[in-house]
N, C-alpha and C positions, 0 to 999 in steps of 0.2 A: 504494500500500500504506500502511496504518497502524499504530502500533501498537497491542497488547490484550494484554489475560491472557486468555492462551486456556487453558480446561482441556480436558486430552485423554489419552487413555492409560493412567488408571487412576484410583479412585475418591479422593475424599478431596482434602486442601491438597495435597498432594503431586502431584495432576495438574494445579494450575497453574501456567504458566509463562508469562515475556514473550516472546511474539513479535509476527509480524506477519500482516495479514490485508486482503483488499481490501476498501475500502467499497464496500457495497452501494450501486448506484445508484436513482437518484433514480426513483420508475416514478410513476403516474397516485393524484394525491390525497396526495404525498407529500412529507416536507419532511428533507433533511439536516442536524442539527447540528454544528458544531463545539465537542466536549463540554471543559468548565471543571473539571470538578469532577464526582465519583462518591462515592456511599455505598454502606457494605456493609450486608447485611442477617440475618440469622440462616438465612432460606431460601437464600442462597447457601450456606451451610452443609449445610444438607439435599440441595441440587438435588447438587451434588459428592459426598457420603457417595453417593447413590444411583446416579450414574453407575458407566460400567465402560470398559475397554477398547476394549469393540465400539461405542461410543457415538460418532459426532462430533463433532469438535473442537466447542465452544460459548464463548461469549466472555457472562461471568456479567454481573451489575449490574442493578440495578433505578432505580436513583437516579442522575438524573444534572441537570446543566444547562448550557447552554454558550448557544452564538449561531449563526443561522441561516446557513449557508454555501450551500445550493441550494435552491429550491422548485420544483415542478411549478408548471408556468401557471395549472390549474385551482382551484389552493389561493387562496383568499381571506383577509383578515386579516390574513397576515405577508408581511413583506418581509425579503431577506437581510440581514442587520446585528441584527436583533431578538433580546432576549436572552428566552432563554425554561426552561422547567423542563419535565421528561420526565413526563407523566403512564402510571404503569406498567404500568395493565390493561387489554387489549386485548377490543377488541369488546364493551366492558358500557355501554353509555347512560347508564342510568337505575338506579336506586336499587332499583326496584322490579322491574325483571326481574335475576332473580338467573341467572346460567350455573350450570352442573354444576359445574363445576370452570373456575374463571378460565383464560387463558392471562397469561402474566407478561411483562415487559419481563425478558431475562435468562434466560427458559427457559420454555417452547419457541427462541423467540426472540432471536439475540442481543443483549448486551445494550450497560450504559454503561462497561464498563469498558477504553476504547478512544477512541481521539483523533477517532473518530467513528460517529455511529449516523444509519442512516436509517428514520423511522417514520410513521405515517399524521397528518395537517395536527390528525386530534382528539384526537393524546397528545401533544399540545403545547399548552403554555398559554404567556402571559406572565409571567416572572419577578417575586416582588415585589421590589419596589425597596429596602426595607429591609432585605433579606438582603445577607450578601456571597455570592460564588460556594460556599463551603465551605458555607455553612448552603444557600444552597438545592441543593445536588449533594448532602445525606443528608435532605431532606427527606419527599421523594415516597410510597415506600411504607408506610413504618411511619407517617407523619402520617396518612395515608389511612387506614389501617387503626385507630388512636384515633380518628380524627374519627367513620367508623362505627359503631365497636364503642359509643361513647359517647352518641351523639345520633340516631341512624338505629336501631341494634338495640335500646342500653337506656334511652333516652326519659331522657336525664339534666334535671334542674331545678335551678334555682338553690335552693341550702340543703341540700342532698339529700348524704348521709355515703357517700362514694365509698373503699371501699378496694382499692387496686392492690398484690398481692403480686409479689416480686421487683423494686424497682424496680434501675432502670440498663439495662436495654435499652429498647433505640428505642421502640418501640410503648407500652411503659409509662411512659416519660418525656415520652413526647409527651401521652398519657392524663391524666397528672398535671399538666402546664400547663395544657390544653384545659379539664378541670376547675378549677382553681381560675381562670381567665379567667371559666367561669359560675357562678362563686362558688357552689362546693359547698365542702363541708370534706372536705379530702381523707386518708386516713391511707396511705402506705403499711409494705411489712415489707420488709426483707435482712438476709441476715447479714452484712452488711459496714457495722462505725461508720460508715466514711468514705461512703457510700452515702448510710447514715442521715442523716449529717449534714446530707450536701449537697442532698437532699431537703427539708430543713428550711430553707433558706435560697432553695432556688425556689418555695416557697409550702404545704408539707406541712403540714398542722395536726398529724397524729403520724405519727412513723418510729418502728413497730416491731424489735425482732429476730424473725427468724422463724420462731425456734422457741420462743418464750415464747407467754404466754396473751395470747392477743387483744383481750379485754373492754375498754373503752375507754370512763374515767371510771366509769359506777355500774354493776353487774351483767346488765343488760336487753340485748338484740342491739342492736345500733343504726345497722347498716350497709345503706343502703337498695340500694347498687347495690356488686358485686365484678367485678373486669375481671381473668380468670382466664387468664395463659398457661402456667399449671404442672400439671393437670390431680392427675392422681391422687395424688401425697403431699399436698397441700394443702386436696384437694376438703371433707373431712367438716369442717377447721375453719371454712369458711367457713357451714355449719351452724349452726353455735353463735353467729356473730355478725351474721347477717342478720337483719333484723326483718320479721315476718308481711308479706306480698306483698311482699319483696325480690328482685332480681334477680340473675341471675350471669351474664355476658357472657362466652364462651368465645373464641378465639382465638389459644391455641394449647396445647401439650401436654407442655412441655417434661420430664416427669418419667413419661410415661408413657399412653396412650391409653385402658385398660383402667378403671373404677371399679366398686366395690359404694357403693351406695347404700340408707340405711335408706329407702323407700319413704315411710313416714307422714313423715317430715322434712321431704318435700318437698311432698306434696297438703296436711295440715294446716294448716302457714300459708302455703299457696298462693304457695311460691317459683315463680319461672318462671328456665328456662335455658334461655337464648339461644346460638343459633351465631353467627360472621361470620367472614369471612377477606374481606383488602384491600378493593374498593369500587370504586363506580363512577365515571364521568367527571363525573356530576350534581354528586356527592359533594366530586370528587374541587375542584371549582368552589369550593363551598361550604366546603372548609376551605382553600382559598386569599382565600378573603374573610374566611373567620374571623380567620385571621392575620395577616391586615394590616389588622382592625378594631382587633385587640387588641394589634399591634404582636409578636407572638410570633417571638421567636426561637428556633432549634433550639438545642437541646445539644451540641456539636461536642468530642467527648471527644480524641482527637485527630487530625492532620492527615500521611498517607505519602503519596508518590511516587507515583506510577503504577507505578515499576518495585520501589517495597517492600509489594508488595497482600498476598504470602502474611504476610508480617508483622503487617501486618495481621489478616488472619486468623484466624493463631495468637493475637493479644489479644484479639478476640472469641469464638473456639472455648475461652479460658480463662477468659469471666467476666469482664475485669479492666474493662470500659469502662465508665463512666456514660453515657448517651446514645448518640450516632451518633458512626462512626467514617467518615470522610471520605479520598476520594484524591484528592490536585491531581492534574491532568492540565495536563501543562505544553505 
């Protein structure tokens, strides 16, 4: 038996708890970790709100990394001792076949938030080396999800006026390094100074408030690419500051799924908006090279216990984090 947070018994923070649960054995193509370190993610959030009583127990996490504790014979590449990082979507290859709807590390699926997880030899990569276990155990899904949103859906270029509203969650903070690593000039907005600030000091060219006027420098749109998780309060200003063939990469929805849109706004200067949600194994390669070209490390806002996750929780379900929120698993 092992430990987890298992959520069970009714919806929301309040169905998870610490217990125990067996590791799944080791079956054909498959390799066991002994997990180091786990991150939370915003859809753990979601997968929980949505669950119920009648649901089975499920052990959350999408992020995780530790070291090889069993392999199948048939697995090639790793040997047990090898420290490695949890790649979190399951059955996607390639870039270019896109699924219906992903399956996730963490739901369907159990997940990292547990002294061990067993998963197929191809959601396993090699850890990079200049992480510690905390940076790479919140790296996984939310990196994944900037690296595509940025380079794969919105064709980002070096120079090119990137704005990320909301920053301080994962996926936007990741978005905002990965950008300024291809040297775009990045701006993003919160309403939080201390946000702002510190945004400013990882490479922002402007940190808005996000409820003042946008315009940035002289009058003209001038923002060629927006990396949008807040959907419907935000959508029409991003309008006003895009310039003719700009982009909006969507991603998530945090404020709402529903939008009216002035129509000519968008065919006249020939904006294009883009979906994406997480990414695939190809991808998933390519921002593990990205990051240790560029030497990127994660934001690790801060670091709880295996057994204080709902804590956790509740500082991510309130806004308060910059970056990723990480569990030692001790």
């Amino acid at each position: 038996m092992m430990k987890a947070m298992v959520h069970a018994t009714r919806s929301g923070i309040s169905g998870l708890q610490l217990g125990t649960s067996p590791a799944k054995p080791v079956n054909k193509g498959e390799v066991q970790v002994r997990l180091k370190s786990a991150g939370l993610n915003h859809r753990d959030l979601f997968v929980m709100s949505a669950r119920s009583s009648n649901d089975a127990p499920l052990i959350l996490g999408s992020d995780g990394a530790g070291i090889i504790t069993q392999i199948d014979k048939e697995v090639k590449g790793f040997k047990i001792g090898d420290e490695v990082i949890i790649h979190p979507t399951l059955g996607w290859p390639t870039a270019s076949e896109v699924p219906e709807v992903p399956d996730i590390v963490g739901g369907p699926t159990d997940g990292t938030l547990a002294e061990y997880i067993t998963l197929p030899a191809d959601n396993i990569l090699p850890k990079p080396s200049h992480l510690t276990w905390e940076e790479a155990g919140v790296l996984s899904l939310s990196a994944l999800t900037a690296y595509r949103a940025l380079f794969t859906r919105g064709k980002l270029k070096p120079g090119e006026h990137v704005l990320i509203p909301g920053i301080g969650g994962g996926v936007a903070t990741y978005a905002m390094l990965f950008a300024v690593a291809a040297e775009a000039k990045v701006t993003v907005t919160s309403r939080s100074e201390a946000k702002r600030a510190q945004a400013m000091q990882l490479g922002a060219f402007h940190a808005l408030d996000s409820y003042t006027d946008w315009h940035i420098g002289d009058h003209a749109p001038s923002v060629d690419l927006i990396m949008d998780s807040i959907g419907q309060a935000m959508f029409n200003q991003y309008l006003d500051v895009l310039r003719p063939g700009g982009r909006v990469v969507m991603y998530g929805a945090s404020s709402g799924d529903q939008l009216q849109l002035p129509i000519r706004a968008i065919f006249f200067p020939q904006i294009s908006m883009l979906g994406t949600s997480m990414g695939s194994r190809e991808e998933f390669i390519q921002m593990l090279e990205w990051i240790e070209r560029h030497q990127i490390k994660p934001v690790v806002d801060r670091i709880y216990p295996l057994e204080e996750t709902t804590l956790a929780f509740e500082r991510m379900q309130q806004g308060k984090q910059f970056g990723n929120i990480a569990i030692h698993i001790s």
